[in-house]
N, C-alpha and C positions, 0 to 999 in steps of 0.2 A: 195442343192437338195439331200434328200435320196436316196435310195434303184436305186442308178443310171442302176442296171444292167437291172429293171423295166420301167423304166423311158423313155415314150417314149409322142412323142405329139399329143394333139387331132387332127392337119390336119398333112399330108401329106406335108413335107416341100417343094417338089420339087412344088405342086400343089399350093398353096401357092404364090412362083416365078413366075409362069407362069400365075396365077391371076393377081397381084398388082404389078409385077415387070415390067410391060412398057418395055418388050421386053428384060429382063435381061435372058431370057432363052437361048438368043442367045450365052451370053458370059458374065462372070461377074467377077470381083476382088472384094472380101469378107477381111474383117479382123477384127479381135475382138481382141481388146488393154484392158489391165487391167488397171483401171484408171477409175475417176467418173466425168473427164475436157476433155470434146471433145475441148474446146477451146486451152486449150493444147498442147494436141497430135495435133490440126491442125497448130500449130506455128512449132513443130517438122515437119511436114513437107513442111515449106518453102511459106504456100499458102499466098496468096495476098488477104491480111483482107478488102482490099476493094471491092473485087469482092463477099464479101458474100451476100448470096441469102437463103432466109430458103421457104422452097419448101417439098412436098412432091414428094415420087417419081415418080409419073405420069408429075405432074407438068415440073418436072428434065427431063423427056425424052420430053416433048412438046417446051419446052422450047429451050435444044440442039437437031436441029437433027446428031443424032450421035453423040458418047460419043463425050465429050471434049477432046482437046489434051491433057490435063493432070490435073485433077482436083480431091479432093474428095465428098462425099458426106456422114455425118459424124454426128453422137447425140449418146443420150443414147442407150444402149441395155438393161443394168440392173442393179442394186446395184453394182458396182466394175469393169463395162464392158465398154466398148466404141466400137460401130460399125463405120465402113466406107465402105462404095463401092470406090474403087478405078478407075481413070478412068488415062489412057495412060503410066502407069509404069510397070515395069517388074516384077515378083516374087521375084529378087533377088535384084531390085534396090537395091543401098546404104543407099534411106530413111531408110529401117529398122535399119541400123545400128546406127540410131540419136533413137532411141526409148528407149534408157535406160534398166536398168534390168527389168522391166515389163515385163509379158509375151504378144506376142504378134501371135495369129492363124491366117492363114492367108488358104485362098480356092482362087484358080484361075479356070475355067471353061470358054473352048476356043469354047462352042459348039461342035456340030457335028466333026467338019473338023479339022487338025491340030491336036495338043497334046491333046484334048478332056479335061480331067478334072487330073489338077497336088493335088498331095498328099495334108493331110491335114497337113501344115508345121506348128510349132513352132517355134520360133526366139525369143529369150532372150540376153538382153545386146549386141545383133550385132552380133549376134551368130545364124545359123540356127542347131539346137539342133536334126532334127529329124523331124518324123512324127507320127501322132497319128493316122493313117489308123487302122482301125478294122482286124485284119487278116480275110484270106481266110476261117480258120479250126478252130472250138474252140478251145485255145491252142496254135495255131499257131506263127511264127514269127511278133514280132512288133518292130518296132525299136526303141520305148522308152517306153519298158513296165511297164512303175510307171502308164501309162493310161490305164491300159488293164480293170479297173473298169469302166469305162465309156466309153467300148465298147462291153459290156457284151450283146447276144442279139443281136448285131448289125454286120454286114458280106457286104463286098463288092460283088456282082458280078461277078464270075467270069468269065460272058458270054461279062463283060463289057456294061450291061444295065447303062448309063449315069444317066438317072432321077435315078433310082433306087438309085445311086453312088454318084449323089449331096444331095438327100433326108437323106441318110444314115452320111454323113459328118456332115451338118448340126444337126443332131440326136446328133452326138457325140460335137460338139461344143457346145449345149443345154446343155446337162448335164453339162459339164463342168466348163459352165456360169451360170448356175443356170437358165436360161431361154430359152425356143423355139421360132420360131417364131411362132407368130398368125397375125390375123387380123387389131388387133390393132397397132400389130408393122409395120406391113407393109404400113400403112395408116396415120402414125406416118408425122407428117415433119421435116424436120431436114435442116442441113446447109449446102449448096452448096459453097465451095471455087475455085478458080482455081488456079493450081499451074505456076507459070511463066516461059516462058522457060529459061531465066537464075538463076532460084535459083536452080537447081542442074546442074550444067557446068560440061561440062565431063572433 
């Protein structure tokens, strides 16, 4: 994607979620892995190849009610990308740390109540590197500013408007990835696994 500081998508990404996302406005675990094998990344994390289910995600929420205890929900995003929703793990779980040097963004969004919406984190080789949040100020601080091009444009909130603050993430994870969501993605079906509770034993 060029001219990324331009670079902005025809819908409104939060609008979008709260269209096709089957209640994902309530709270959602986002992660966009580099890599063209959702099969892959889903052995990396541990799931039960027998439980797979390809499903869109309306499908996925009629399907469970209420997220799974711990499951992903996982396909293409774009040339070099791989999406999942995550369902029952932490931000910090140790899966990341099975992910390899790929890069791998990851958005948590707890809803309204609670920690509301955690930073847009990076994680490399089991490493959490930082966050690529757009500053406040043009200029302002970023904590790993090699992204500050693909936040060009783009400003958090500082009244802490949510939609505003998922719409804006997701903006910059577009660029990033070379693709937004639309319509098509969101309507897309992809593969439901469930992860078992003993493949990650504390």
């Amino acid at each position: 994607m060029t001219n990324t500081e331009q670079a902005l998508p025809a819908d409104n990404q939060w609008d979008l979620l709260v269209e096709h996302g089957a209640g994902l406005q309530l709270g959602f675990h986002a992660l966009w892995v580099e890599g063209d094998d959702p099969a892959e990344v889903a052995r990396l994390f541990r799931v039960d190849e027998d439980s797979r289910v390809e499903c869109d995600v309306a499908t996925l929420a009629g399907t469970y009610k209420g997220p799974p205890a711990k499951g992903i929900w996982i396909g293409p995003h774009t040339a070099g990308w791989t999406h999942l929703f995550v369902f029952g793990l932490s931000s910090n779980h140790r899966v990341f740390d099975s992910l390899g040097k790929r890069r791998a963004f990851q958005i948590k969004f707890w809803g309204e109540v609670g920690e509301g919406l955690e930073p847009l984190y990076l994680h490399v080789d089991g490493e959490l590197l930082g966050d690529v949040n757009p500053p406040y100020e043009v200029g302002g601080y970023m904590s790993l500013p090699e992204y500050r091009a693909f936040t060009e444009g783009l400003a958090l909130d500082p009244d802490g408007d949510l939609e505003h603050d998922v719409h804006t993430l997701w903006c910059v994870v577009g660029r990033i990835t070379g693709r937004f969501t639309d319509r098509d993605w969101w309507t897309a079906s992809r593969t439901f696994y469930n992860i078992p509770a003993d493949a990650w034993p504390r």
